[in-house]
Gaussian input, Z-matrix of N, CA and C with variables (Angstrom, degrees):
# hf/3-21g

backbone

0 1
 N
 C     1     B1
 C     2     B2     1     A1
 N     3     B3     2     A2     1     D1
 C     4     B4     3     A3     2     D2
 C     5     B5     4     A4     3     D3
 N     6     B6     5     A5     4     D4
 C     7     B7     6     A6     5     D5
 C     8     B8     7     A7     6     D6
 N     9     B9     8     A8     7     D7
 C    10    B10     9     A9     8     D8
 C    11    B11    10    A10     9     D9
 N    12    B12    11    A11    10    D10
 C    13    B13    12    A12    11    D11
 C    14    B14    13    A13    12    D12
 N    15    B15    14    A14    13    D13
 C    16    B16    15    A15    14    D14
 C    17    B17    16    A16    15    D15
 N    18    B18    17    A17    16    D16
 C    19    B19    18    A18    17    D17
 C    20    B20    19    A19    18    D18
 N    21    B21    20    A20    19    D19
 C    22    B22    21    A21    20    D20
 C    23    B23    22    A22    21    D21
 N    24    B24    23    A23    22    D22
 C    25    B25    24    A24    23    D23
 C    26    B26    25    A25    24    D24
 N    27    B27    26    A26    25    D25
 C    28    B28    27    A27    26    D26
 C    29    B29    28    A28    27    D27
 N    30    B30    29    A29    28    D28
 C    31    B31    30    A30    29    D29
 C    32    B32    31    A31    30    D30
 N    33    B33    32    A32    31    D31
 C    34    B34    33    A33    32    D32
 C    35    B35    34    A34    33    D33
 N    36    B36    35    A35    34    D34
 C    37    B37    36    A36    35    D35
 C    38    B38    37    A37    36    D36
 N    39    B39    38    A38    37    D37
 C    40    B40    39    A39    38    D38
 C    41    B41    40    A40    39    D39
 N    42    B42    41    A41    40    D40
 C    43    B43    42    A42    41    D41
 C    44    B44    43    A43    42    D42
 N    45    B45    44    A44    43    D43
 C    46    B46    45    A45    44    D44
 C    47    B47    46    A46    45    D45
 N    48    B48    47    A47    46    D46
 C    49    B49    48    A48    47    D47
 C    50    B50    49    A49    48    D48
 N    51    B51    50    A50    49    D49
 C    52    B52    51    A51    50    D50
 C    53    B53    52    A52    51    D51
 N    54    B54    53    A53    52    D52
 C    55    B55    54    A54    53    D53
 C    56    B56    55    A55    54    D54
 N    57    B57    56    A56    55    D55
 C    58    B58    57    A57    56    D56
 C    59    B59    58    A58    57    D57
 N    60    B60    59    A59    58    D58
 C    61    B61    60    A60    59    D59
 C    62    B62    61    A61    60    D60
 N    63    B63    62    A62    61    D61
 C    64    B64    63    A63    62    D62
 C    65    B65    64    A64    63    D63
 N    66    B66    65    A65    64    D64
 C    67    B67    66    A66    65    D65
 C    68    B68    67    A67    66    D66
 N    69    B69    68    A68    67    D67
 C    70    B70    69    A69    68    D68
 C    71    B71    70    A70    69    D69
 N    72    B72    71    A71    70    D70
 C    73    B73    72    A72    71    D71
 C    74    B74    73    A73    72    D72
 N    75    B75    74    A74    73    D73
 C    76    B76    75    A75    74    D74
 C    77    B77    76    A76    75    D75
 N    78    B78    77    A77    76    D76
 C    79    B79    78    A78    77    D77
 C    80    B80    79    A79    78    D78
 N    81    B81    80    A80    79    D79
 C    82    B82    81    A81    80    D80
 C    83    B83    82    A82    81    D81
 N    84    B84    83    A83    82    D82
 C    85    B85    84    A84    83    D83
 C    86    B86    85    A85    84    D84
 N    87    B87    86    A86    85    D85
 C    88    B88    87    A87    86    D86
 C    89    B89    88    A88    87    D87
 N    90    B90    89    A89    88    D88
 C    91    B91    90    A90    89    D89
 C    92    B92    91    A91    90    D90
 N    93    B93    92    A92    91    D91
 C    94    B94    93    A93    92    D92
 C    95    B95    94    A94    93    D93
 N    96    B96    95    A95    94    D94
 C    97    B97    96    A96    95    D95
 C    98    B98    97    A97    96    D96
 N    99    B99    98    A98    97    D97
 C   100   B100    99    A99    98    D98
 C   101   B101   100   A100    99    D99
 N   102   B102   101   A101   100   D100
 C   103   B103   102   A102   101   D101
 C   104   B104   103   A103   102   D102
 N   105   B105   104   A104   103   D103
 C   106   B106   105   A105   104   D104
 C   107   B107   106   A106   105   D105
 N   108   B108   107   A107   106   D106
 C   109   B109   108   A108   107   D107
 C   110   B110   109   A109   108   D108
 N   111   B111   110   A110   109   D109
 C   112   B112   111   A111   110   D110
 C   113   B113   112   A112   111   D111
 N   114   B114   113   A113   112   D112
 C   115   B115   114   A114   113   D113
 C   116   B116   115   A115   114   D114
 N   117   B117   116   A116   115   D115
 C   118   B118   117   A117   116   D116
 C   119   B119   118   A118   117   D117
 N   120   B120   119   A119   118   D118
 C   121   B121   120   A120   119   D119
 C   122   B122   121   A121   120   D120
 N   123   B123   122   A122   121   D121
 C   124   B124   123   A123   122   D122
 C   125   B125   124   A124   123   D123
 N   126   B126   125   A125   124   D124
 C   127   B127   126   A126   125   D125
 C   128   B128   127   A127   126   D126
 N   129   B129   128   A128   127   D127
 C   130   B130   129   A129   128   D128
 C   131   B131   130   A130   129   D129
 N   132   B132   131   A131   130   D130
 C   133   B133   132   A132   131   D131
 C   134   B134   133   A133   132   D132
 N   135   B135   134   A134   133   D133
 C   136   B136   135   A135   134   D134
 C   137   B137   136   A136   135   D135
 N   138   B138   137   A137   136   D136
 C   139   B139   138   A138   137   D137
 C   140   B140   139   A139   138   D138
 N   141   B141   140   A140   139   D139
 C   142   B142   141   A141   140   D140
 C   143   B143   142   A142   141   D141
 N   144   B144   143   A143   142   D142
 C   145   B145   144   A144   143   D143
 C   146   B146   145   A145   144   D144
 N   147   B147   146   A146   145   D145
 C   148   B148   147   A147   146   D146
 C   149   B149   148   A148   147   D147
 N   150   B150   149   A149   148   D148
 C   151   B151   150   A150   149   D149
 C   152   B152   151   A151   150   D150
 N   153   B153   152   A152   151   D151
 C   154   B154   153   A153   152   D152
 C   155   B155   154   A154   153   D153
 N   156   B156   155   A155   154   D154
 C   157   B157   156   A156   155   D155
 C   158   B158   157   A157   156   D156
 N   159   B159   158   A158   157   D157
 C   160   B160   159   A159   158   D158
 C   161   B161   160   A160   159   D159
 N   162   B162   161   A161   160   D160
 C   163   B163   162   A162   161   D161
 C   164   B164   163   A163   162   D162
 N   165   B165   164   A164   163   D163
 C   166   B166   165   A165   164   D164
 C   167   B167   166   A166   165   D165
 N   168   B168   167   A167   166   D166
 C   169   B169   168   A168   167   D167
 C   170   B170   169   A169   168   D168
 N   171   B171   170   A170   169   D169
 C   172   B172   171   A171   170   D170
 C   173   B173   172   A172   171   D171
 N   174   B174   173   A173   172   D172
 C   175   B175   174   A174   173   D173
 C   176   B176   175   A175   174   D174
 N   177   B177   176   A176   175   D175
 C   178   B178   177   A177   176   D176
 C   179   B179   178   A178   177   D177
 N   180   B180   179   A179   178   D178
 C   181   B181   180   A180   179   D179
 C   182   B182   181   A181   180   D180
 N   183   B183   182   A182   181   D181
 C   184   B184   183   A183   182   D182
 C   185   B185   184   A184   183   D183
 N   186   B186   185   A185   184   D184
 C   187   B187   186   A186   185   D185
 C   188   B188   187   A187   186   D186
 N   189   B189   188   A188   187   D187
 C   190   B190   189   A189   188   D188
 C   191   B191   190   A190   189   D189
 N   192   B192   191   A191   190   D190
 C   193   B193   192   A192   191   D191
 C   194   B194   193   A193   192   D192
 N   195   B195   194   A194   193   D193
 C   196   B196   195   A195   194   D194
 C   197   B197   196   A196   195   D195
 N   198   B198   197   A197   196   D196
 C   199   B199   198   A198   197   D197
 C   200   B200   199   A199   198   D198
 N   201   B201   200   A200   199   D199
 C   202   B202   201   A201   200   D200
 C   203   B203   202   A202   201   D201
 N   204   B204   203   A203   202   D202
 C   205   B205   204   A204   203   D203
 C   206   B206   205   A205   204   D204
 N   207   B207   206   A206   205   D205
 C   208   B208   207   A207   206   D206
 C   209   B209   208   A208   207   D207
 N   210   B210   209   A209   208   D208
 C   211   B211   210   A210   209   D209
 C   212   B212   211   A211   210   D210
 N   213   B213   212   A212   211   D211
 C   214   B214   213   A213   212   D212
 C   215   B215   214   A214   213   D213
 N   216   B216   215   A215   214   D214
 C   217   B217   216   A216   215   D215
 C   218   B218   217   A217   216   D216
 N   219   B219   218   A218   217   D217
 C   220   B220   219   A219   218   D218
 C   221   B221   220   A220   219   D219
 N   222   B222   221   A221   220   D220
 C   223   B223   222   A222   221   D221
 C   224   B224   223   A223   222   D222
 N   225   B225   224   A224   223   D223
 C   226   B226   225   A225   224   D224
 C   227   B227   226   A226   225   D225
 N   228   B228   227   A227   226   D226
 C   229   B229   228   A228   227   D227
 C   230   B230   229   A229   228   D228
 N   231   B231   230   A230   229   D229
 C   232   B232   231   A231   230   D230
 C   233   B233   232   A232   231   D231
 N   234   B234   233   A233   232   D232
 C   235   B235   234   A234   233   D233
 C   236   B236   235   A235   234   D234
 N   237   B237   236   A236   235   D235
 C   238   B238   237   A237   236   D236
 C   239   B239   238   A238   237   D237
 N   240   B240   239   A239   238   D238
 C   241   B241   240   A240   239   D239
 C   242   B242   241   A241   240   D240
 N   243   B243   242   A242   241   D241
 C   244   B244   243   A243   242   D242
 C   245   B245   244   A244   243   D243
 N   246   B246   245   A245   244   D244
 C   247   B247   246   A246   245   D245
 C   248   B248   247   A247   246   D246
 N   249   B249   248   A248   247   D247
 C   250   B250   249   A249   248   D248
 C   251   B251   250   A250   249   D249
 N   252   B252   251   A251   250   D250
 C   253   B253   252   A252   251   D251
 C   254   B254   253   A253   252   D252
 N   255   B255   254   A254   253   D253
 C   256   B256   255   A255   254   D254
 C   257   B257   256   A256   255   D255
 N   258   B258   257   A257   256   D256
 C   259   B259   258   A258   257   D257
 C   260   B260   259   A259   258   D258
 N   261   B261   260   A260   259   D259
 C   262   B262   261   A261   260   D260
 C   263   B263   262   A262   261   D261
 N   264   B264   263   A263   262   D262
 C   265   B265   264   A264   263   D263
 C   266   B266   265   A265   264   D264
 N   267   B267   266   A266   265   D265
 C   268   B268   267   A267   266   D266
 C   269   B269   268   A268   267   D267
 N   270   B270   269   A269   268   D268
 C   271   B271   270   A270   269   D269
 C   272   B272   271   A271   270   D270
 N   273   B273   272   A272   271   D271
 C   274   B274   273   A273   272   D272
 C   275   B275   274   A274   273   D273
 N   276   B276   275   A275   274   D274
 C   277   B277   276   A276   275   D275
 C   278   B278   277   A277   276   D276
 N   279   B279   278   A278   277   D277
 C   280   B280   279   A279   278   D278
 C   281   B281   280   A280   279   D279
 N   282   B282   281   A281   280   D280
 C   283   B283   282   A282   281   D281
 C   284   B284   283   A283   282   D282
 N   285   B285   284   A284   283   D283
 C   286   B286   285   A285   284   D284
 C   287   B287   286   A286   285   D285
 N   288   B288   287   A287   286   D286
 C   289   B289   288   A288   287   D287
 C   290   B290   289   A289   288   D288
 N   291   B291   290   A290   289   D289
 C   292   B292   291   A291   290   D290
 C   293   B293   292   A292   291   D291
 N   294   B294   293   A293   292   D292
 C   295   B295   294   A294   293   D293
 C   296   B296   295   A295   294   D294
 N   297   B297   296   A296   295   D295
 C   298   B298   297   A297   296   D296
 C   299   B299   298   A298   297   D297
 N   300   B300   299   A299   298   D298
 C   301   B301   300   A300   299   D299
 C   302   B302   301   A301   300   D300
 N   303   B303   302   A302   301   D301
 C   304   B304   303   A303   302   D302
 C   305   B305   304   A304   303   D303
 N   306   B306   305   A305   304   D304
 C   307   B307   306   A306   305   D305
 C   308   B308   307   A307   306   D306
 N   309   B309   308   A308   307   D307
 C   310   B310   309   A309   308   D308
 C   311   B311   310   A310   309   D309
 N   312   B312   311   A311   310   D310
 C   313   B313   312   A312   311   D311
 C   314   B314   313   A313   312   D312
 N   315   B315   314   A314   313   D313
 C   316   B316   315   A315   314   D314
 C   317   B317   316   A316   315   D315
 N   318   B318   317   A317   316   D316
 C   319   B319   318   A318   317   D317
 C   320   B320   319   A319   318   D318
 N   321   B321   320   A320   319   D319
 C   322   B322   321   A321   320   D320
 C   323   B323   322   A322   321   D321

   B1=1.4414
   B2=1.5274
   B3=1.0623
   B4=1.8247
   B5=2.0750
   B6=1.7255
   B7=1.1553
   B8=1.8087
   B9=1.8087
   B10=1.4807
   B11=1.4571
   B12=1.3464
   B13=1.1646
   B14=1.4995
   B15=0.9858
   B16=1.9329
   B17=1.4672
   B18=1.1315
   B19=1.4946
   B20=1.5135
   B21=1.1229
   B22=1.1154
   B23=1.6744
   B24=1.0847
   B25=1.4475
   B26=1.0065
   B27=1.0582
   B28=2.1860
   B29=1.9010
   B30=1.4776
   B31=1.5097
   B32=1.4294
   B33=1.8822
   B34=1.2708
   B35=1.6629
   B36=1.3340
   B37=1.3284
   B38=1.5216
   B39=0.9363
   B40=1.8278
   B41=1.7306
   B42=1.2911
   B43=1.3077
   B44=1.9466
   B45=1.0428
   B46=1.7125
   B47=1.4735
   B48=1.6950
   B49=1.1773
   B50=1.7597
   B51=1.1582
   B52=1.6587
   B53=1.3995
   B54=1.5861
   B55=1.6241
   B56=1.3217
   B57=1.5791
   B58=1.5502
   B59=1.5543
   B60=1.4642
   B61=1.3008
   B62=1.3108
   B63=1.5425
   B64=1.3339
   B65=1.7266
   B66=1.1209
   B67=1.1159
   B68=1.8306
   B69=1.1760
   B70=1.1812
   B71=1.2893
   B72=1.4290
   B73=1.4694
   B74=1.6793
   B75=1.2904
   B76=1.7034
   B77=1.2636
   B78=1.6989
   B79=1.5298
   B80=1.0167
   B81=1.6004
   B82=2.0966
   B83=1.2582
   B84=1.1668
   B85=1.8942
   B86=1.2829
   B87=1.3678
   B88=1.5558
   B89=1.8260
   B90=1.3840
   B91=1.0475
   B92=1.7626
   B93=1.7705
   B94=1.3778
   B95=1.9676
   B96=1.0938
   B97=1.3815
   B98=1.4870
   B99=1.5847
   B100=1.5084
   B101=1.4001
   B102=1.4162
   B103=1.4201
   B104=1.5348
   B105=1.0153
   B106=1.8471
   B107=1.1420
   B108=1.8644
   B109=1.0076
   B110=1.7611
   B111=1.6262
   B112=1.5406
   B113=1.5853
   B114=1.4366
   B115=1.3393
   B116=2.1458
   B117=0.9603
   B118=1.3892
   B119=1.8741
   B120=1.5171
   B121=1.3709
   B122=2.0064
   B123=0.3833
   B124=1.7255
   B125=1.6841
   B126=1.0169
   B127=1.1750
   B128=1.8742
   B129=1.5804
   B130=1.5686
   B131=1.7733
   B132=1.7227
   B133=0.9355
   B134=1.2326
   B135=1.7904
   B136=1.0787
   B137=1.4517
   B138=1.6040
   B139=1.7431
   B140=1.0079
   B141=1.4083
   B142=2.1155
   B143=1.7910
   B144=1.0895
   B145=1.4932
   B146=1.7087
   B147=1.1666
   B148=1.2143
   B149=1.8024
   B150=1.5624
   B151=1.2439
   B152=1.7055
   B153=1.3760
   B154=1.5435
   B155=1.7569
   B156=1.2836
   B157=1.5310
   B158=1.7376
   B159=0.5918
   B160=1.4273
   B161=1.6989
   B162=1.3063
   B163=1.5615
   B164=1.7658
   B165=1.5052
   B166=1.5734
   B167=1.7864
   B168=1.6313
   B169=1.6369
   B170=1.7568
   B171=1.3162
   B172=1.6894
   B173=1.8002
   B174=0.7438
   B175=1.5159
   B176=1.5203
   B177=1.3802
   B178=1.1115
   B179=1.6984
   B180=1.2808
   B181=1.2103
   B182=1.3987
   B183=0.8424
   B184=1.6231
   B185=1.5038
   B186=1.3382
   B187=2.2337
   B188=1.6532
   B189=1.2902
   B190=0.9763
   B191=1.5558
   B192=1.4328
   B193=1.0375
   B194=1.5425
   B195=1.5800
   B196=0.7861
   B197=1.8184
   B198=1.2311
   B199=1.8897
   B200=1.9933
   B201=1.2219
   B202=1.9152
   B203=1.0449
   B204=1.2508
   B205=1.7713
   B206=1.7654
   B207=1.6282
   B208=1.1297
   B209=1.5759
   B210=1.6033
   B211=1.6894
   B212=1.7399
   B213=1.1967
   B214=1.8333
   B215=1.2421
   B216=1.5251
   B217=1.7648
   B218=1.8169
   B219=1.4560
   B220=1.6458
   B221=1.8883
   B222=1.6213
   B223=1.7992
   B224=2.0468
   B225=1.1578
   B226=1.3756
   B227=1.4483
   B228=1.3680
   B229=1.4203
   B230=1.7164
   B231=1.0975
   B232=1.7879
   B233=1.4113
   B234=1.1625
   B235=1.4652
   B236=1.4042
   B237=0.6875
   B238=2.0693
   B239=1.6331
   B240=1.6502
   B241=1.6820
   B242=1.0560
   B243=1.0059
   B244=1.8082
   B245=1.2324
   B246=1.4933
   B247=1.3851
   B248=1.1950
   B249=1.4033
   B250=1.5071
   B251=1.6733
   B252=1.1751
   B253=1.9245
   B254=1.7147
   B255=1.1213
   B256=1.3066
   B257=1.4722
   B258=1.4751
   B259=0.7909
   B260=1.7327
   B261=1.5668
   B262=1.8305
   B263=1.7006
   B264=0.9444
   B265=1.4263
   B266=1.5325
   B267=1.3144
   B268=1.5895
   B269=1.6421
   B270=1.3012
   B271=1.2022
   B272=1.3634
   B273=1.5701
   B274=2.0175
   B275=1.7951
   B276=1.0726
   B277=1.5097
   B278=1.7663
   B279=1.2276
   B280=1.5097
   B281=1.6712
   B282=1.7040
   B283=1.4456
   B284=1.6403
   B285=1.0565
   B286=1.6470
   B287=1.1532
   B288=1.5408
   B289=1.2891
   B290=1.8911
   B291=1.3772
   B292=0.9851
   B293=1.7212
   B294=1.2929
   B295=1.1964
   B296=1.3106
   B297=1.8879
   B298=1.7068
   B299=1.9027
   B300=1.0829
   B301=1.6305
   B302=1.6841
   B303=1.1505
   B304=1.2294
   B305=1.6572
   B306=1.8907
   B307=1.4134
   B308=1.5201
   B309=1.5916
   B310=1.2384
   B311=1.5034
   B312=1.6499
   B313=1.4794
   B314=2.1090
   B315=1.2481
   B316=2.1943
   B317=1.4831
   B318=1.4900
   B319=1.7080
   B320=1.3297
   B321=1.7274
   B322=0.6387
   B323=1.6847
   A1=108.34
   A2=121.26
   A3=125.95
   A4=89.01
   A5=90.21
   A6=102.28
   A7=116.20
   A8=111.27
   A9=111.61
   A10=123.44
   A11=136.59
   A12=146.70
   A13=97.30
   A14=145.46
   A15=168.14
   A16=81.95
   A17=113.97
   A18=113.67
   A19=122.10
   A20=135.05
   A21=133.79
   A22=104.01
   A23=120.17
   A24=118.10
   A25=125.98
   A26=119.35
   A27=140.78
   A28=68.63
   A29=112.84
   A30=115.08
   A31=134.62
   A32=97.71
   A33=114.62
   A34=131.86
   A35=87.39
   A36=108.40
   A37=120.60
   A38=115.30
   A39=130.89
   A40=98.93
   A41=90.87
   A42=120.81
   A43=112.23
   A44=108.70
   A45=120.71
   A46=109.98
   A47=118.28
   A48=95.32
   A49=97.40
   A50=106.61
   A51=119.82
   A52=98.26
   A53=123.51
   A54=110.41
   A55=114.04
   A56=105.65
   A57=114.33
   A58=105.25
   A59=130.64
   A60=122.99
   A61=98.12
   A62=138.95
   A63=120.56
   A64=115.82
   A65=135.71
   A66=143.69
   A67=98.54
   A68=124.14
   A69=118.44
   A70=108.55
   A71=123.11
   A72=125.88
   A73=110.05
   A74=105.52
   A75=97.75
   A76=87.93
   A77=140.59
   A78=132.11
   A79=114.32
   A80=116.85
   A81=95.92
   A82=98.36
   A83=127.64
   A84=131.13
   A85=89.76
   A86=131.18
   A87=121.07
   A88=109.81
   A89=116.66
   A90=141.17
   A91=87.61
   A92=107.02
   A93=113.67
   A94=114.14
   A95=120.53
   A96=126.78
   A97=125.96
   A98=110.40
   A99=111.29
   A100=117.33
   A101=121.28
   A102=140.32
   A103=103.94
   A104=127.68
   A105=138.14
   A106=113.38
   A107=121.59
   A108=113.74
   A109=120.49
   A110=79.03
   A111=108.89
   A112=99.79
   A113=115.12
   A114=139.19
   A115=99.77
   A116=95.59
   A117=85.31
   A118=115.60
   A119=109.01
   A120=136.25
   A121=107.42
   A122=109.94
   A123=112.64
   A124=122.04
   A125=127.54
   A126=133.55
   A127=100.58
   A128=103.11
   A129=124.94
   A130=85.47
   A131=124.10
   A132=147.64
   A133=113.12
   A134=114.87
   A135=112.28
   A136=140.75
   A137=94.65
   A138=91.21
   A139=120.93
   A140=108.59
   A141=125.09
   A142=102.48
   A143=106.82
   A144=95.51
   A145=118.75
   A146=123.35
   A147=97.04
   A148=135.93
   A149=117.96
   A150=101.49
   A151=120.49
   A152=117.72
   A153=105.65
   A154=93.87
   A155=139.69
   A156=147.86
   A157=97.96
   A158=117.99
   A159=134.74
   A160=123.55
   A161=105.92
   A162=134.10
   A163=101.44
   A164=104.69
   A165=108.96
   A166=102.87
   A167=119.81
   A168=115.36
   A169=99.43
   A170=104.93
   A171=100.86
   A172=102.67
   A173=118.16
   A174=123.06
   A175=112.41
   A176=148.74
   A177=158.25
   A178=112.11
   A179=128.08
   A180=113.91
   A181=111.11
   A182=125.42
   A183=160.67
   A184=128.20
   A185=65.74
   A186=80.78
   A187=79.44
   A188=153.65
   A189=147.84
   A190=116.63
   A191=112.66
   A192=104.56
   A193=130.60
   A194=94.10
   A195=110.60
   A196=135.05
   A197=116.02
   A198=97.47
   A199=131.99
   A200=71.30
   A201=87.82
   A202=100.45
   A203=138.82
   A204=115.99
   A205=111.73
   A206=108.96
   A207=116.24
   A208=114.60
   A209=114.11
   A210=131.27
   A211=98.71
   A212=109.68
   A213=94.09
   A214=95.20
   A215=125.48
   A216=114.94
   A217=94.88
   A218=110.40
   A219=95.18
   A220=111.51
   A221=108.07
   A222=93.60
   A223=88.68
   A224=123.93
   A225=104.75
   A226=107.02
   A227=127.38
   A228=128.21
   A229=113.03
   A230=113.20
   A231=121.01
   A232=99.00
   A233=132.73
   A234=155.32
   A235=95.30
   A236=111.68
   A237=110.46
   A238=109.74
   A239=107.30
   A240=101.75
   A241=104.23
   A242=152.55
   A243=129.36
   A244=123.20
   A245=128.72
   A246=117.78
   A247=162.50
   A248=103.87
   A249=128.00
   A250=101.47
   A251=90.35
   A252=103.83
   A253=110.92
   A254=120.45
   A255=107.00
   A256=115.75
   A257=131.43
   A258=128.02
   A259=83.11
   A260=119.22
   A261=112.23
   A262=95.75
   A263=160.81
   A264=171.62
   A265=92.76
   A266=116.19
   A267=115.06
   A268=105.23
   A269=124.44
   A270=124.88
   A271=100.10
   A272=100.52
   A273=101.49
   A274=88.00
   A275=114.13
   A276=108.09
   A277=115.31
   A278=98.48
   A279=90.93
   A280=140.18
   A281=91.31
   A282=110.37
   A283=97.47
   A284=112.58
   A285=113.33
   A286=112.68
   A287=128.79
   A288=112.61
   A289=122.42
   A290=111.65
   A291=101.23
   A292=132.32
   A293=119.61
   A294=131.73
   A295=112.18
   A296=98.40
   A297=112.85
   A298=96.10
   A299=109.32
   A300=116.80
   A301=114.95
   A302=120.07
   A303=143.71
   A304=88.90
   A305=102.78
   A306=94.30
   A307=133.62
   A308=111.23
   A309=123.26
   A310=102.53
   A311=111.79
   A312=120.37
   A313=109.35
   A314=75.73
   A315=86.76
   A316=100.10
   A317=114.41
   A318=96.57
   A319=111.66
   A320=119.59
   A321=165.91
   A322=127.72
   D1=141.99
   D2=-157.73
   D3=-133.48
   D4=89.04
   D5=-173.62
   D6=-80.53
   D7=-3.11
   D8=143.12
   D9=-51.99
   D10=-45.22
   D11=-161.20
   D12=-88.30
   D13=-40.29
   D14=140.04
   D15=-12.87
   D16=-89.12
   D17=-170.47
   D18=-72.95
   D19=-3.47
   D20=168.03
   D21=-79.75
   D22=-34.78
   D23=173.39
   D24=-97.76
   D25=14.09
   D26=-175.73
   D27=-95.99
   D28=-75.02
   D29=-164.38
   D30=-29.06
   D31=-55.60
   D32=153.57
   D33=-20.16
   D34=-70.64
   D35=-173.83
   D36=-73.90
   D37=-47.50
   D38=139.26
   D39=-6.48
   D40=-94.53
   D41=-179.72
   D42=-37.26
   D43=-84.53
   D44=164.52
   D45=-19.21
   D46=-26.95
   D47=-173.10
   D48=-136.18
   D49=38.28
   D50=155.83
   D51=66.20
   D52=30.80
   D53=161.74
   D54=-100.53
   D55=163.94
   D56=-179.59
   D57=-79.98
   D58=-176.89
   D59=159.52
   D60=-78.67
   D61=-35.99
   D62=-177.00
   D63=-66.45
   D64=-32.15
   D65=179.78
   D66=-64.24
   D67=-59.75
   D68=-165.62
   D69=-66.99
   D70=-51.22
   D71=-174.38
   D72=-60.70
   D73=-13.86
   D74=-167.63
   D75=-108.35
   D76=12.97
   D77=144.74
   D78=-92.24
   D79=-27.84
   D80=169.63
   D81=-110.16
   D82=46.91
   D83=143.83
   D84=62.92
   D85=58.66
   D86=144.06
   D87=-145.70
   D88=157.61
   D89=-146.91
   D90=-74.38
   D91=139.46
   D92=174.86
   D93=-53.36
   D94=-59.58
   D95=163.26
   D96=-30.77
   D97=-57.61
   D98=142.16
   D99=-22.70
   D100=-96.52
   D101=178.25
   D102=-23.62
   D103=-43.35
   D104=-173.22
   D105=-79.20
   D106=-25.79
   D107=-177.90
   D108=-105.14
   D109=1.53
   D110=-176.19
   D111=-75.28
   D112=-59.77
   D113=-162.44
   D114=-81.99
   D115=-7.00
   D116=170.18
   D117=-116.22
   D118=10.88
   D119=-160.43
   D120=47.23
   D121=17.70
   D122=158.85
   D123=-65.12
   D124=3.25
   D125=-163.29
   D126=-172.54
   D127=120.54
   D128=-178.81
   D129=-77.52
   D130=165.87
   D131=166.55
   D132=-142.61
   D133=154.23
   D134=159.79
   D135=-88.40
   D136=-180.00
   D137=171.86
   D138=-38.66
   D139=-60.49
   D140=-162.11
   D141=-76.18
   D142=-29.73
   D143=161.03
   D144=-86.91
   D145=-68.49
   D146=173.56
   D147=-48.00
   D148=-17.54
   D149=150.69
   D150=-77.23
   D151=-3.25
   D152=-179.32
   D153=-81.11
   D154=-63.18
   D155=136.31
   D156=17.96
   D157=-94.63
   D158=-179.68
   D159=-42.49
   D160=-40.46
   D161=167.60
   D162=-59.70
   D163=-61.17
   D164=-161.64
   D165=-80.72
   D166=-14.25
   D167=176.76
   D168=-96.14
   D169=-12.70
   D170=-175.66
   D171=77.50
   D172=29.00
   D173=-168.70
   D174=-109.08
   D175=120.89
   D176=-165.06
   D177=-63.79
   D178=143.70
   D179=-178.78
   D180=-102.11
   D181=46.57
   D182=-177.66
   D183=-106.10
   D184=-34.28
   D185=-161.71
   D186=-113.71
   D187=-44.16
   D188=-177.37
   D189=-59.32
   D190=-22.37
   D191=-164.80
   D192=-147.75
   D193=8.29
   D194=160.67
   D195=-100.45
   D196=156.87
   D197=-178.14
   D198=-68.37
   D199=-26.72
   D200=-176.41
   D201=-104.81
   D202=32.73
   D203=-167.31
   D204=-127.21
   D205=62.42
   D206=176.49
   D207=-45.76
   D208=150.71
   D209=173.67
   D210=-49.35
   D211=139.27
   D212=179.40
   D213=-115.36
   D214=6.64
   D215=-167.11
   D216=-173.89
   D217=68.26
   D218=-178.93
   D219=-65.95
   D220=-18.50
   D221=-169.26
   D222=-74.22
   D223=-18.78
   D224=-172.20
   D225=-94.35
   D226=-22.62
   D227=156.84
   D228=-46.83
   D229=-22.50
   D230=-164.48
   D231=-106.97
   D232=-18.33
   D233=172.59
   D234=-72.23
   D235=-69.80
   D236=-163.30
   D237=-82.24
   D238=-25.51
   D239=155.43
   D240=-75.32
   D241=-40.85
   D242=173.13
   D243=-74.99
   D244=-15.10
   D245=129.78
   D246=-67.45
   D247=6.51
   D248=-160.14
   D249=-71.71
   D250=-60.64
   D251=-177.67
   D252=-49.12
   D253=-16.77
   D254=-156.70
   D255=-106.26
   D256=168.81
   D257=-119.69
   D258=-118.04
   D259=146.50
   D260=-179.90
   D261=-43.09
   D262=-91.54
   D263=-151.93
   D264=-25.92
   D265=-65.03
   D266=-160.36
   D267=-75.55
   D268=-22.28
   D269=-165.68
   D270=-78.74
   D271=-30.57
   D272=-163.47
   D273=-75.27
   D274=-42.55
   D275=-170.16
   D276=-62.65
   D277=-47.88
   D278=160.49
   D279=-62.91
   D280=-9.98
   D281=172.84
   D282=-69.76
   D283=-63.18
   D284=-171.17
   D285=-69.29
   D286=-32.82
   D287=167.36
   D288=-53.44
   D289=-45.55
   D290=168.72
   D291=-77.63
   D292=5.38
   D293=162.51
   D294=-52.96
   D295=-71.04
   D296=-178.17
   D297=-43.95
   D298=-78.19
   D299=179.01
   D300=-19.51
   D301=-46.90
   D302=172.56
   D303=-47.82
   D304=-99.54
   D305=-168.25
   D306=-35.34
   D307=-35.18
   D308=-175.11
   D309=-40.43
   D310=-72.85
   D311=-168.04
   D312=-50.50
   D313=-36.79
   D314=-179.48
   D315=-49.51
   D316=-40.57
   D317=-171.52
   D318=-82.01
   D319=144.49
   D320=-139.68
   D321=-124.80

């Protein structure tokens, strides 16, 4: 496991979705400096943290961690982090909103 590349895409994704390292590290309960030394590969991590890492960017531990495993869809990766927080009620509503939206563009 090539824990430079680990953190270069912890960063990414960090980054991609407008968090600080302090914001992120203080959602998967580890210290900002950690996170920096994580993201600069200077520092190995674990399992239970890097799936908490991964949990709080919405990001697959797949694509994090593996060598070949380019993003195949970042606007739908950014889609489901902005749904993550929300509550079954708001998600279904945004389900149908984008339905109507859907058909809209379909007509022709």
């Amino acid at each position: 496991m090539d824990y430079g590349i680990i953190g270069e895409r912890i960063k990414q994704e960090r980054l991609d979705r407008g968090l600080t390292q302090e914001v992120l590290a203080e959602k998967a309960n580890i210290s900002a400096s950690f996170l920096g030394q994580i993201e600069r590969g200077e520092r190995k991590l674990s399992l239970v943290t890097l799936i908490e890492i991964a949990k709080v960017l919405g990001a697959s531990l797949d694509y994090l961690v593996s060598d070949f495993s380019p993003r195949e869809n970042p606007e739908l990766d950014e889609l489901i982090y902005l749904l993550r927080y929300h509550s079954p009620q708001e998600i279904r509503m945004m389900t149908d909103i984008s339905k109507t939206v859907f058909k809209y563009c379909d007509v022709k």
